[in-house]
C-alpha positions in Angstrom: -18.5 5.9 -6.3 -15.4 4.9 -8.2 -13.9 1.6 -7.3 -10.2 3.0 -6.7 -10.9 6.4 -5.7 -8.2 8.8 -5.9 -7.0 9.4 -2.5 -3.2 9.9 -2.1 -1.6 13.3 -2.3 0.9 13.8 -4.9 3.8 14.5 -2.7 2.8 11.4 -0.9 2.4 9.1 -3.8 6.3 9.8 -4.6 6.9 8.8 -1.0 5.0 6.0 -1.2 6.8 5.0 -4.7 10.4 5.6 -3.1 9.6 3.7 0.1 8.2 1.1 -1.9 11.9 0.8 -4.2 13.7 0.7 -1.3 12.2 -2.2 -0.1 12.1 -4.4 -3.3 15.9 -3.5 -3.5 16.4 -5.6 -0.1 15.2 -8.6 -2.2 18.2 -8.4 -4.4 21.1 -6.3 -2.2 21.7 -6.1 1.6 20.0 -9.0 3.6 18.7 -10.2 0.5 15.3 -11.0 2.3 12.0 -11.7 1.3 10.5 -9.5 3.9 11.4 -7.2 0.5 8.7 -8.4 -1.1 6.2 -6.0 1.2 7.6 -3.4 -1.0 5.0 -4.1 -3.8 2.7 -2.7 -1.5 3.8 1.4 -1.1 4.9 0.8 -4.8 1.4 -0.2 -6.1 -0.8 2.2 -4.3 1.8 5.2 -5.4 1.6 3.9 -8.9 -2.4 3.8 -8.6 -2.8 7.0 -6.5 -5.7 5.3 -4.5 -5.4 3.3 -1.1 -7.7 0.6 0.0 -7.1 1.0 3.9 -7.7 5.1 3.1 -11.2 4.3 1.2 -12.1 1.5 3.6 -11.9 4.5 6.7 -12.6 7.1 4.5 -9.5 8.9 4.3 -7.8 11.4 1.6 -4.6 13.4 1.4 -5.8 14.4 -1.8 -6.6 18.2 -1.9 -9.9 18.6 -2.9 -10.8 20.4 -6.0 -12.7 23.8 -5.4 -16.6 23.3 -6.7 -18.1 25.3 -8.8 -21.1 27.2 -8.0 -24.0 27.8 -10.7 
């Protein structure tokens, strides 16, 4: 068992990375708030491709590869 397991779909990995821009940019224009901050979050776990709250309840998005049968 890896320790950051690779559990985010790709399509949602871009989401996440978007989502997670678009909150760090309310740190420096619009309100200007640090609620902007929370952005780091989405960001990271895109970048990584693996989500803690997914592996703690066992979770994936990530298609799983086919096995191969000998």
């Amino acid at each position: 068992m890896s320790i950051l397991p690779r559990n985010e779909h790709s399509i949602e990995r871009v989401v996440r990375v978007v989502l997670g821009l678009a909150l760090l940019l309310l740190v420096v224009v619009g309100p200007k708030t640090p609620w902007g901050l929370l952005g780091l979050v989405p960001l990271a776990t895109g970048l990584i491709g693996s989500c803690p709250a997914y592996t703690l309840f066992g979770i994936s998005t990530c298609p799983t590869k086919p096995t191969i049968a000998s």
